[in-house]
N, C-alpha and C positions, 0 to 999 in steps of 0.2 A: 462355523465352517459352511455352512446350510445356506449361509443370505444370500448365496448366489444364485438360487433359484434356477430353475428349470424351462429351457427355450426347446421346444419340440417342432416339428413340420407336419402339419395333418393333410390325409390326403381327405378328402369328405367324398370323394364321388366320382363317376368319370368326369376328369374335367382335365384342362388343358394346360399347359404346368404350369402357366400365371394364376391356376384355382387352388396351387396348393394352401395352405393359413398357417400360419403362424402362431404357437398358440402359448402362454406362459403358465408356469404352476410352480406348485414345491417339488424341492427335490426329493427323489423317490427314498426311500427305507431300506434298509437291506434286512429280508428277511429270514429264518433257519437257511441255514443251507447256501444265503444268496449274498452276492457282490454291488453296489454298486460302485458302475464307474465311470470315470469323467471323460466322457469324448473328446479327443485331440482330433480326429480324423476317421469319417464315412466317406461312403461314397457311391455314386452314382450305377447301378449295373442293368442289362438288359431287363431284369423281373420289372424296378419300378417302372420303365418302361409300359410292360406289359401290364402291371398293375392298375396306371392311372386309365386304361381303355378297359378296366374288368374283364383283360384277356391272360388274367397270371392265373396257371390252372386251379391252386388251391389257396389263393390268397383269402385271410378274413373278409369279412364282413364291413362295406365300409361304415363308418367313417376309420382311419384307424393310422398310424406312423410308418409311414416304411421309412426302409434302411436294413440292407440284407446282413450288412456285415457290420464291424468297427475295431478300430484301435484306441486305447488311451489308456488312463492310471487309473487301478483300482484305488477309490475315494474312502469306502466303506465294507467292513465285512458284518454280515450276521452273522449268530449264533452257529456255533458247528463248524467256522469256517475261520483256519488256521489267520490269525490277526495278521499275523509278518507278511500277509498279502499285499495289505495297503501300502500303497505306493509304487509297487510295480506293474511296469508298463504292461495292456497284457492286449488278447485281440479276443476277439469272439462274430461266429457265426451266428446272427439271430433270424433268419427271414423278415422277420418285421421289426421296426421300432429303434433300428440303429440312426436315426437322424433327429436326434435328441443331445441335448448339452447335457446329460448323466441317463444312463442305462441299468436297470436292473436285468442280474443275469442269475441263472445257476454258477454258482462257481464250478462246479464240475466241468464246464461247458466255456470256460478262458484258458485260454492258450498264453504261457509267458511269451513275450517279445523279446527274442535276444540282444544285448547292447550291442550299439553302434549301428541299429537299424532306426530310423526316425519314422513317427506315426504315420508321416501323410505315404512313407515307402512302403512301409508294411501294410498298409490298407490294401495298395493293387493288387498284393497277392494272396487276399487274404479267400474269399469266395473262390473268386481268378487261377490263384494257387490250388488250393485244393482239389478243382475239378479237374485244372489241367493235368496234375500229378495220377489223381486217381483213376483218370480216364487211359491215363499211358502205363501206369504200371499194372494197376489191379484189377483193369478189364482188357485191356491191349496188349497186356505182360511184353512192350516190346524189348529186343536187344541190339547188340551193337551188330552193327552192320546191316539193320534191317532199311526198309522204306518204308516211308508213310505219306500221306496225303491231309494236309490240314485246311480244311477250308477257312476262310475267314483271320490268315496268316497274321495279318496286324494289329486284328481287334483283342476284347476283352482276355477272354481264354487263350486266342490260337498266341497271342502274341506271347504267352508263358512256356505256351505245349512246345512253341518250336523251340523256345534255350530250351525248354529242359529236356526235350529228345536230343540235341543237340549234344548237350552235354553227358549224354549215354552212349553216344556215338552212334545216333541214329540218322539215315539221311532223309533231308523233308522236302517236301514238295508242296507250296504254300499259295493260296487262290489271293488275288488281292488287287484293288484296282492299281493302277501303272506308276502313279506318283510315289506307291509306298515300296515298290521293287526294288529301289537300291536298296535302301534300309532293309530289307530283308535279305537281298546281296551279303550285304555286311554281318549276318549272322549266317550265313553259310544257308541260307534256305534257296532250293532252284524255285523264281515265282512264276506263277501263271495268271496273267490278266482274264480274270471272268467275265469281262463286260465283252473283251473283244476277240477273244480265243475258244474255240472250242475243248471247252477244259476235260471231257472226256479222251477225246482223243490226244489232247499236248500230254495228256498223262500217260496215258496207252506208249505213245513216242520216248517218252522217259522211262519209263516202266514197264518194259512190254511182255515183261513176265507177271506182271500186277505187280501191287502195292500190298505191302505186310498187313497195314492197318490206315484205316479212312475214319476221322475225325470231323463229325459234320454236324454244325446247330441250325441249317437250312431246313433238313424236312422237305416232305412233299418229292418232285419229281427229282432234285438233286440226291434223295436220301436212296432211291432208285439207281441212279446212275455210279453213287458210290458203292454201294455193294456190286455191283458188275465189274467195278474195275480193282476189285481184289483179289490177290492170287490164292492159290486152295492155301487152304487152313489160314488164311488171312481176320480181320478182326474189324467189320464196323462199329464204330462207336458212334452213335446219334444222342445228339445233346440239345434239341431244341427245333423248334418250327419256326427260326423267323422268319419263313416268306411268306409267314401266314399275319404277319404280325398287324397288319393293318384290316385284316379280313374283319369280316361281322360274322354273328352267329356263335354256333357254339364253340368256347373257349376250350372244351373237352376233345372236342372233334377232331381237331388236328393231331394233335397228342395221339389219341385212341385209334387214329388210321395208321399212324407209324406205330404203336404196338405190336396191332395188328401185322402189320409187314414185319418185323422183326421177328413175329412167334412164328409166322409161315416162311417165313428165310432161315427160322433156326429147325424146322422139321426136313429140310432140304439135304439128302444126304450128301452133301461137297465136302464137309470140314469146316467149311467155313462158318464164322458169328458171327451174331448180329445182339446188339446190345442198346436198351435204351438207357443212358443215363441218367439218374436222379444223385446229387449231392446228400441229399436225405435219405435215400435207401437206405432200409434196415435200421432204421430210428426206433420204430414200433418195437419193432421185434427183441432190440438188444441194447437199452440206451447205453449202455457199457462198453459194450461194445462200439460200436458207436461212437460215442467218446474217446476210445483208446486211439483209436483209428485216425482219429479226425485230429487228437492229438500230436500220434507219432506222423502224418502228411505234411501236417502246417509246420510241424519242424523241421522235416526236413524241408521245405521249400524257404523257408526262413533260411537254412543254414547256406542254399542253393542261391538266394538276392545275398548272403553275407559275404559268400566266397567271391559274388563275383560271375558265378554263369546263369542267373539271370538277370535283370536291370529293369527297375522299378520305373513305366513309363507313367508320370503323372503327366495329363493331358491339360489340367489345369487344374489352380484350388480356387475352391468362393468359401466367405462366410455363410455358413448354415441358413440363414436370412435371406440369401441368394438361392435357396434350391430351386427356384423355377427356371432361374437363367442357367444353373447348373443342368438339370434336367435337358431345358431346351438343347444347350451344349452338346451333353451325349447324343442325342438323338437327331441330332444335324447329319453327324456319319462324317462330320469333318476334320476331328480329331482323331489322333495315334495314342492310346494309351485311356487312363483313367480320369474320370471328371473326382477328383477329393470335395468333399468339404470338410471346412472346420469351425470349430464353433465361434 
């Protein structure tokens, strides 16, 4: 079962995504405790992004695999590790190493794939899912009838957060350049052109009571402007610095100034939060927890693409052999949805 050997993508360094390598070996072992399994579908997210410019804050050491997330059949079990596994489809959160033709994982750490979702579907929501679920429910606790503000309405995250507020019956308010405006139309989001509108004040004009909760992976002076335009006891949630994304210097630095603002907007007696996101939070502390969590999210956002309120945007697939035109892909900004690969 094994002759099929192992096609991996290495990143070696900062380099430019025609530098990533291609590199071949055996397929990996599964050892106590561990799965491996065969990749149907990774895919492209803002980290390798970050990664290939050594601006992803706690990424290894190069030379080394990315691929944040994956979907596919578990191939193999080790020792300890219930055999009736093999075969089903399952997903897993790795940070690194999902852009590989077989993945060694913790099995504690795969997620079953409900029937009737197919790999390259389940992949967009796999990272995508998770953050945007956990950022609306478990830091935002929003509810029905609230407002929200989503920056980045069509991309990665925002384009999940808005179905699945939606689908709580919350109302959004979604930043996005002009071409993607109907299309958010059509999911009931009011949008706001960032390039050409003064997005503080179109909100202010919609919201002129504030916004419940501000959803923002911008950073820097926008992460500023979202917390002013929340109403008391409202809820920022900051999920990233891409306006730093191109910057040089320290990778830590932009991260570590929006902390900082965060911990001095949360000693602010208003009501109001300020929250910085991490998908990893509380790994150290409780991998069981941890787990359970990360668990019962991807389920429900699974059950959430199954029913139908939310819709798997695949922006397009390559073979795994293509990650640098995949790569370049994402990072055009010209796509709606997810860059998949497959093996």
């Amino acid at each position: 079962m094994n002759a099929e050997g192992l096609v991996e993508v290495v990143l070696p360094g900062k380099v430019e995504p025609e530098g990533l390598e291609i590199r071949h070996g055996a397929v990996p072992v599964a050892g106590p405790g561990q799965v491996v399994i065969r990749m149907e579908a990774t895919g492209v997210s803002f980290a390798e992004q970050q990664m290939r410019r050594g601006r992803y804050y706690d990424q290894p050491p190069f030379p080394f695999v990315p691929g944040y997330d994956l979907v596919g059949t578990v191939l193999t079990t080790g020792q300890g590790v219930d055999p009736g596994l093999a075969g089903t489809r399952v997903a897993a959160l790795v940070k690194v190493g999902g852009w590989a033709s077989h993945v060694r994982v913790e099995a504690a750490d795969v997620v079953p794939v409900p029937d009737g979702i197919g790999a390259a579907e389940a992949e967009t929501v796999v990272v995508n899912g998770i953050t945007a679920w956990q950022m609306l429910h478990r830091k935002a606790r929003v509810r029905t009838g609230q407002t929200i503000l989503v920056h980045g309405a069509n991309g990665g995250v925002g384009s999940v957060l808005v179905q699945l507020a939606r689908a709580a019956g919350v109302k959004v308010i979604g930043t996005a350049s002009a071409r993607h405006h109907d299309a958010l139309r059509e999911r009931g989001v009011t949008p706001v052109d960032y390039r050409t509108e003064n997005v503080a004040a179109r909100v202010r004009e919609l919201a002129p009571g504030g916004v419940d909760a501000v959803f923002d992976h911008i950073g820097g002076r926008s992460a500023v402007d979202s917390w002013n335009l929340l109403a008391p006891g409202g809820t920022l949630v900051a999920y990233g610095s891409a306006s730093t994304r191109d910057d040089t210097g320290s990778k830590q630095g932009p991260v570590l100034k929006l902390l900082g603002r965060v911990w001095l907007w949360n000693s602010l007696p208003n009501g109001r939060r300020a929250y910085f996101f991490n998908v990893w939070a509380g790994r150290a502390l409780s991998k069981n927890r941890f787990r359970a969590r990360l668990r019962a999210d991807l389920t429900q956002v699974f059950t959430a693409l199954k029913r139908g309120d939310v819709t798997a945007q695949i922006a397009a697939q390559l073979p795994l052999t293509r990650a640098a035109e995949a790569l370049r892909l994402a990072e055009s900004g010209t796509v709606a949805g997810k860059v998949v690969l497959n093996p």
